[in-house]
C-alpha positions, 0 to 999 in steps of 0.5 A, a space after each residue: 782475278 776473282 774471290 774464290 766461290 765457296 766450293 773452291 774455298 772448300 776444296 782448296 782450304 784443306 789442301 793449305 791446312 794439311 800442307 802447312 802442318 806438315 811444313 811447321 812439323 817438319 820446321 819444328 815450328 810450335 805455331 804456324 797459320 793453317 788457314 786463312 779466310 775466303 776473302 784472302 782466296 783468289 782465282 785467275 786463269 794462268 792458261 787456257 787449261 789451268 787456273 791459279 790459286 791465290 792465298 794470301 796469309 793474313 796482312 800478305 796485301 796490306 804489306 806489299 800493296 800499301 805499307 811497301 810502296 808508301 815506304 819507297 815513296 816517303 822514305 826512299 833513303 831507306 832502300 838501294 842502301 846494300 843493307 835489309 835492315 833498312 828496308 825493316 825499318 821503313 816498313 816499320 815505320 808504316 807498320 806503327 801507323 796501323 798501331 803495330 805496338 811490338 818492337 822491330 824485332 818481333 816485327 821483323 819475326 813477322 813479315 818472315 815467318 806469318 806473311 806469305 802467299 801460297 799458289 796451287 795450280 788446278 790443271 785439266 780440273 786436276 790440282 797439282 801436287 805441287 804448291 809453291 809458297 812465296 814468303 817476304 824472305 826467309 831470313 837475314 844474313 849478314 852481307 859477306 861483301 858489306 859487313 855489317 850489313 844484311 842480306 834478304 835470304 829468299 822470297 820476294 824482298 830478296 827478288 826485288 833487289 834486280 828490279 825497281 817499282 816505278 823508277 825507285 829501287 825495289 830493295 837493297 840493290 839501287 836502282 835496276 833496269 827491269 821496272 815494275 809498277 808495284 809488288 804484286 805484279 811479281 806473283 804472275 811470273 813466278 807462278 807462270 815459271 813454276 807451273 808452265 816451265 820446265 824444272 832444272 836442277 839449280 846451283 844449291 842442293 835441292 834447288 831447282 830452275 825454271 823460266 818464263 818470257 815477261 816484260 820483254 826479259 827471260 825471267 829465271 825462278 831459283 826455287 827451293 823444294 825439300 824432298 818428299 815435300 809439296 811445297 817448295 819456296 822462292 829462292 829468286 827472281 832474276 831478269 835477264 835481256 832476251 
């Protein structure tokens, strides 16, 4: 994986603005990111014919490449407890180490609405038309079998719940047999599911299914894409034995 050149910053970048413009339009949305810097951009082959696009919306790698995993090392209480609110504030925590000065509540705002990653697939030097936004989540809901508790509704938090990183609990399930070594790691597979899989219609209206073969398990990607839309969002990631 490598930063963007400057001439694939300059066609890949108005793809992003028109698109989340459209999306926080349609979302009712008074504020959205439009773009973000070119050393947030990446690139990096998905197959022989196609290239990923990588774009990281402003603290998207400090979240899960530093403040998550320091938080399933010194505060492992805080995961496997059924509960998201938990996850929250162990993020949060890492998060007041950067000086984050607003409360959990605007925090919690944050990570759900401002951190995501957006792929854009270029095939046969053509970019497709569809993105695929990863979010942290969407949105907590309350448990319906613990309550009190809350849910990860959607993106990678809640997809993290049937996986563990390095033998620790990834989220609010415990521990899971399909280890990873960090968050990130999770991006190659969606993208591979998304962009290289055959698309089928899900369980939920406007939701769509895709596989893809990854660390010895069939990898399922629960999506979710709006009609007349481009970009679609992450419902889950489920593992399953070959």
């Amino acid at each position: 994986m490598r930063l963007v050149t400057r001439e694939e910053y300059d066609e890949i970048k108005p793809i992003m603005s028109r698109e989340m413009m459209e999306l926080a339009d349609h979302e009712s949305k008074n504020s959205y990111l439009a773009q973000t810097a070119i050393n947030n951009c990446y690139v990096r082959s998905l197959s022989e014919d196609s290239q990923l696009y990588q774009i990281y919306s402003p603290g998207f790698l400090t979240v899960i490449e530093t403040d998550y995993l320091k938080a399933l090392n010194e505060t492992p209480e805080f995961f496997g407890t059924g509960d998201a609110k938990d996850v929250i504030t162990a993020l949060y925590a890492q998060a007041k180490k950067h000086r984050w000065c607003w409360s959990i509540e605007r925090y919690t705002e944050y990570l759900s609405n401002e951190i995501f990653c957006l792929l854009i697939c270029r095939k046969d030097n053509i970019l497709s038309n569809n993105l695929l936004r990863i979010d942290l989540f969407r949105q907590m809901k309350e448990s319906p079998i613990k309550p009190g508790s809350f849910d990860f509704v959607g993106g990678i938090f809640h997809a993290l719940k049937h996986f563990s990183v390095d033998e620790q609990c990834a989220s609010i399930m415990p521990n899971q047999n399909v280890n990873l070594y960090d968050v990130e790691q999770l991006i190659w597979p969606i993208a591979n599911a998304f962009f290289k899989g055959k698309w089928e219609k899900g369980k939920r209206k406007k939701s769509f299914e895709t596989t893809t073969c990854y660390l010895n398990k069939l990898f399922t990607l629960e999506f979710y894409k709006e009609d007349n839309r481009n970009v679609s969002f992450v419902n889950s990631v489920i593992p399953k034995s070959l």
